[in-house]
Structure formats: C-alpha cells, structure tokens
N, C-alpha and C positions, 0 to 999 in steps of 0.2 A: 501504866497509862502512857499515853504518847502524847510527847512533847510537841505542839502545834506552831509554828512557827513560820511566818513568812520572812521571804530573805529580801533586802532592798540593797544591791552596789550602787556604792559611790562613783561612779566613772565619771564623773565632772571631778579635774581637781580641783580642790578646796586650797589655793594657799598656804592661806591662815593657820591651815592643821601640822600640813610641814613646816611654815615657819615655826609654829609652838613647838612642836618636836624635836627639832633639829636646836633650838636657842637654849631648849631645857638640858638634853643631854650633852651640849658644849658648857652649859655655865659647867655643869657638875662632874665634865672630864675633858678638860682643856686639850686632850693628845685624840679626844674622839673620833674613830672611824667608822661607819656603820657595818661593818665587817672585820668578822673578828677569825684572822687569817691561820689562826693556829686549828680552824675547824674545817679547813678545805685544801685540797691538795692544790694548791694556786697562790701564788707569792702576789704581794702587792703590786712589782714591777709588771708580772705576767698580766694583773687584772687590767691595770689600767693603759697597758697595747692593747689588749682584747677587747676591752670595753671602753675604750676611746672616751665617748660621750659621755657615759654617766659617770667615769674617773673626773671628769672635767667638772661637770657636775656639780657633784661631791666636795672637789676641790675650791670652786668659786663660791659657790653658797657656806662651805665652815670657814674659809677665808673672812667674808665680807660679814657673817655674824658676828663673828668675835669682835672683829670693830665696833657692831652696835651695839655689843656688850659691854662693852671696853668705855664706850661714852654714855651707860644708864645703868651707873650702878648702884643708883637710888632705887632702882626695881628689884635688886638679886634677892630677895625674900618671895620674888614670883614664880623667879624660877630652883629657888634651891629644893634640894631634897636632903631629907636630912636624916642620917643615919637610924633614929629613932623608929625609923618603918614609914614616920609620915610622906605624903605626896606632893610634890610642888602643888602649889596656886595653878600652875601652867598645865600640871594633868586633867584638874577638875576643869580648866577654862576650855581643854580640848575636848571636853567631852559637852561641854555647855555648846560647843559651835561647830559640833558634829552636823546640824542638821540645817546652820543658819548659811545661806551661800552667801552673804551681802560681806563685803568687802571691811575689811579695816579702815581703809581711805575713807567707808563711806557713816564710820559709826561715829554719833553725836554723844555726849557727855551721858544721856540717858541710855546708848544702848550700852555701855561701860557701864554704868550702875546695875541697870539689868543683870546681865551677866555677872558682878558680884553677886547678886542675889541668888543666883541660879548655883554658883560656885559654893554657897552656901547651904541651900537645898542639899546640894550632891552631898558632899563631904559627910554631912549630916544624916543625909539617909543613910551611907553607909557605914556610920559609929552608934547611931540612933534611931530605929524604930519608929519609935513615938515621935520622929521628926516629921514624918511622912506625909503625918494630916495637918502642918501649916505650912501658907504658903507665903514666902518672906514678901512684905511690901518693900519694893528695894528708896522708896520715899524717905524711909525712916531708917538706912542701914544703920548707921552710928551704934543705936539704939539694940538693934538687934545682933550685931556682934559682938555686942556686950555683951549682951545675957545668954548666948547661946552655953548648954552647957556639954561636955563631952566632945569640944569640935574634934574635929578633925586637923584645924591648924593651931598652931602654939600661938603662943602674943608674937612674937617677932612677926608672923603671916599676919597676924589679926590686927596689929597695927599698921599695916599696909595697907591694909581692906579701910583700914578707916580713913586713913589720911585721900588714899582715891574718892571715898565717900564722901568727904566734906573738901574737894578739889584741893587742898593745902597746899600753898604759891604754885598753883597751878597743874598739880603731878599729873590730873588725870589729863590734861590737856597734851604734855610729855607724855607720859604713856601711851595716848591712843598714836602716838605720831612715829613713836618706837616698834610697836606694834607694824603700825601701817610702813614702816622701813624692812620689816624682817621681811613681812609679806611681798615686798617689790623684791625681794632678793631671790623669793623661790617664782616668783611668777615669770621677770624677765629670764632666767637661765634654765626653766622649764621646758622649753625645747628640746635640750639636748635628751632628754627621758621621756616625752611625750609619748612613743608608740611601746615603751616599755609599761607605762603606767597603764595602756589600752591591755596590755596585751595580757597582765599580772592576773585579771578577773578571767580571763576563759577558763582556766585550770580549774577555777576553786568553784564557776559554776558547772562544771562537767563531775565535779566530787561527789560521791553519796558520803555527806556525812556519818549518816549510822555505823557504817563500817569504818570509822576513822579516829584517832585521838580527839581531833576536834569536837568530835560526839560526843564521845567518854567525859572532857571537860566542861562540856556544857552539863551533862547529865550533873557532872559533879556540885554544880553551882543549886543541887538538892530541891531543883524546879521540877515537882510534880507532873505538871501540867499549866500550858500558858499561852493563854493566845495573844502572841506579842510578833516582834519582830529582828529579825537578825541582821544586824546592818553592817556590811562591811567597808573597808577603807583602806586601802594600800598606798605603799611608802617606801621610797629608799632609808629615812631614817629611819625605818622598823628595824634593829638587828635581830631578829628571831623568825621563826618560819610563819607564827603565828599566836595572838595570845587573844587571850576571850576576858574579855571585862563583862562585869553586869552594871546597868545602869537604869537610873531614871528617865523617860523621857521628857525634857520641858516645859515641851508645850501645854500640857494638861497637867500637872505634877502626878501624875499617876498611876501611867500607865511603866509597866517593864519592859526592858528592850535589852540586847546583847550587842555590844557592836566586838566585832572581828577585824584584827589591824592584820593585816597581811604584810608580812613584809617582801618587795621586790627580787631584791640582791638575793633571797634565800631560797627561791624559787628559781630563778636565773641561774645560779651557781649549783643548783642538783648534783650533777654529773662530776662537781668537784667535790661534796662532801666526802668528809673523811669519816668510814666508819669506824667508829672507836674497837668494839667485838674486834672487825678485822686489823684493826693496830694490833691489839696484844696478841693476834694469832702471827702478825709481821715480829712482834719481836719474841716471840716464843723460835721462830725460825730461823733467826739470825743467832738465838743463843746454841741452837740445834744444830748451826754453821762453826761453830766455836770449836772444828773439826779440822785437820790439814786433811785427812783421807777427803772425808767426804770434801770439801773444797775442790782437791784432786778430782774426784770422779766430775763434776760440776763444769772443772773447766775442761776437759778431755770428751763430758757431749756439748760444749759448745763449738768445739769444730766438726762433728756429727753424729748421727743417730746411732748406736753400738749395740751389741748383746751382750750379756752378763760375759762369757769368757775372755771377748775382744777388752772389756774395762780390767778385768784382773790380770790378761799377759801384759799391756799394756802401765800398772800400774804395777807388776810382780806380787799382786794378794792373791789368796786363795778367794776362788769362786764364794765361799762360805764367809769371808770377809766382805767381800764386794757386796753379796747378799743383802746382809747387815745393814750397812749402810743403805743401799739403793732402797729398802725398806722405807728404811726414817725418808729419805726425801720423798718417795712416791706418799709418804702420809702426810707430809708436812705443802704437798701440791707443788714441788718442784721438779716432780719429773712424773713425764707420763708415760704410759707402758704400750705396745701392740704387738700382738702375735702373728709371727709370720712361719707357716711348717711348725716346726719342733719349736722355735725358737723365742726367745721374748726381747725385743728387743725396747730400748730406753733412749727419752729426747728429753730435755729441758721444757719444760712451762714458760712460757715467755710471758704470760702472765701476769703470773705469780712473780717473775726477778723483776718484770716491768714494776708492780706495785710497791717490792723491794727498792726498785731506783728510786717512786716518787718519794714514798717516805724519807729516804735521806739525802733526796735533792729540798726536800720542806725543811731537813733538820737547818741543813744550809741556808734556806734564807731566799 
C-alpha cells in the first residue's frame, strides 16, 4: 500500500524549538558542539574561518545558554535526560510547540499548563496505547499526574510537572521568563544563519523520498497506510543528517503526523564528510606503504611519469621486482597507468595521496 502523506516546511523560524534544543543538549553535555568533527575531513579551526557566521553563531547562543542554565537550576529535571532511555520534559515540550508560532514572551500561566497537558498526552501515547482516547483537562493536572500509569517520566520529571501545576512560590512564572530568555538568545543572533536556514529546505524539497533512507525509516515506523502529514524543521542544533520521529498531533489529539529535524551543519558540510568504507581502504594502503621499495618507486614518479624499465635502472631492481610492486599500488589507486607504443608508462594518483594527506592532516587536529 502507499504511504499518503503530505509534506508541510517549517521556513518560518520558530525560536523556541532551537532554544529547547540547543538548552537540552548543553544541560546534558556541557563541552557540546553541534558538530562532531571526527566525522568530517574539516578541523574546527578550518570551520569556523570558513563559516565565519554560523562559528559565531554557535559560539554566542552555547555561551549565553549556559548562563541561563547556570541561573535556573530549579528546572534541570526539564531538561535532563537520563540514561534509562527516558526523554527530557524539553523533547516532548518541542514537539508540543512544533506547530504553536506564538512567542514564549507571549505565554500566559494557562498556555504553560496547556502544554503540560500536551507533554503528557505525548509521552503517554508513546508508552501507552490506551492513552490515546483521553484527553488530559490540564485544569486538573495535579490530579492526573498522579494517577498516570506507565508514564514516560520518573517522579523526579513528575514532580516538576506538578510543582509548575499548582505555580509553587511562583516557578511557573520563573519558568516562562527562562524560557522566554533562551528564546531571545536564538532570535537576536539569528541573523548570522538566516539565509542558511532558507537555504537548508531546497535540498530536502527536490528529494524523492522513496529512493532514500528517509523512506526506508519512515516505512520502518510499520505505518501501513496514512493520510497524515510530514512536517519538517531544521536546525544548526540538529547533529545528524536527519531523524524521523512519529508523533501526535495536538490540536485534535488524534490525528498522526512525522516531523523530520533536518539538521543544517550536515547538509552544509557534505563535501567534508568522511567516508568511513574509504577510511579503511586509506588505512589498508598505508599498511600496503609499510614498504621502503615501494616508497622508493612513489617517490621517483613524483618527480615524473616513467616506464617500468626507467623505475628498475633507476632503483637497480629487476623489471619483475618493479612489476610486483607497481601491481599492489595500481590496485591500491596510487598510481595510474597509459600506454604509449610498446610501452606503459606510470604517474602517481594525486588523488588518492591528496586523501592520504587529509586523513592524517585530521589525525593532527
């Protein structure tokens, strides 16, 4: 059957989503980068000459969270994650305000209870089934945090949820203002990525999913058939090329939806990834160098293009030794061949030793 699906992008940024984003993965790795540089042939120093803007970015927004972490740490049960598999408070709350544009600045102590309620729902539909057909009065949360059973959060989250429920000396009123602090953080320094965040959605709307992992993941997510919708969202704080969540949608509690976090940096940085396959074929060849002869012959055509007899007078081997080896490199892509008359002549792959340089100009750093 075919999966029915219409696609909605985000291209309005949403603050709020990279605030929560970027606050969740600093609480829970204080050395956080959204690039994780052992997977691209591109040092930190090279990215942030290259990419000026969004190095700065990056830079001022994890700076200036940590501060507002640093002064509300009555909240870190919103955003922890905790080994046990569970999901911060702050992933269900990104998903609850996936579709809400209205501003942090502009939410009243009811739309905070709201959105527990919603954070609720979620969690719950996704541990629980039979969660599906109620839908939480957030009037009475107290009540219904209680008795939830199989949630998704521990007591330490669920006591959080309550203490914001019943305002105690004021948290929720602190919280919406922390909240609304994160969110000026990414709104004012939003500029410097502006035309990268425009630019992130043309790729992914030119993609035929079917032919792509992202298809294959969604298929996986064991949806027969659905007339829903695919919502996407991109992010500097995405570290991944791409991850597929299933979810509820809000507004109606009923309907299904996918949303799609694209991450920026992983799209951007393409042409730096490092393929792993051709790593081990990079060090399968350096052990293959583990040669003085062949070395020799290596450095003797990097002063020019030779024939088999020119490398063996040259080196005092026999033709049948030179062979040998000039073998193993022409298989291993470090030298390439052309026939001229009779003759076959050999030149270095610049390549293949260029690939050799970057790999251990990365081991360096």
């Amino acid at each position: 059957m075919e999966v029915i699906m219409n696609s909605i992008y985000l291209t309005e940024p949403l603050y709020k989503l990279d605030a929560l984003l970027v606050a969740t993965e600093i609480f829970n790795n204080k050395e956080y980068y959204p690039i994780d540089f052992e997977k691209y042939r591109i040092t930190k120093s090279e990215f942030e000459t290259k990419f000026k803007n969004i190095a700065k970015y990056i830079n001022n927004v994890t700076k200036e969270v940590k501060k507002i972490l640093s002064k509300n740490s009555q909240f870190n049960e919103f955003f922890n994650k905790y080994e046990d598999g569970k999901n911060s408070i702050s992933e269900y709350a990104f998903i609850s305000y996936l579709n809400n544009k209205k501003s942090f600045s502009e939410f009243k102590q009811d739309d905070i209870l709201k959105s527990i309620a919603d954070f609720i729902y979620i969690s719950n539909y996704a541990s629980n089934l039979e969660f599906k057909n109620k839908k939480v009065v957030f009037s009475d949360l107290y009540s219904v945090i209680e008795s939830i059973e199989n949630s998704s959060f521990n007591d330490r989250q669920k006591f959080l949820l309550v203490k914001l429920s019943m305002n105690v000396n004021n948290i929720l009123d602190n919280f919406i203002k922390m909240l609304s602090d994160l969110e000026n953080i990414i709104s004012k320094n939003f500029y410097l990525i502006e035309k990268n965040f425009e630019n992130s959605f043309k790729s992914v709307k030119n993609e035929k999913y079917k032919n792509t992992s992202l298809w294959t993941d969604l298929r996986n997510h064991n949806v027969e058939q659905m007339d829903g919708n695919l919502v996407f969202y991109s992010s500097i704080f995405i570290s991944y090329d791409y991850n597929v969540s299933l979810f509820v949608q809000i507004e109606d509690y009923k309907k299904v939806e996918f949303i799609v976090l694209i991450g920026i940096l992983q799209s951007l940085l393409f042409e730096y990834k490092i393929d792993e396959e051709r790593n081990e074929k990079i060090k399968d060849i350096i052990r293959m160098l583990n040669d003085y002869t062949r070395l020799e012959i290596i450095n003797l055509l990097s002063i020019r293009e030779m024939y088999g007899k020119e490398i063996a007078d040259n080196l005092n081997l026999t033709t049948a030794t030179v062979s040998y080896h000039i073998n193993n490199l022409i298989q291993n892509k470090l030298v390439n061949t052309r026939t001229e008359g009779r003759k076959m002549y050999f030149s270095l792959n610049k390549k293949t030793l260029l690939e050799i340089s970057d790999y251990f100009k990365k081991l360096g750093g």
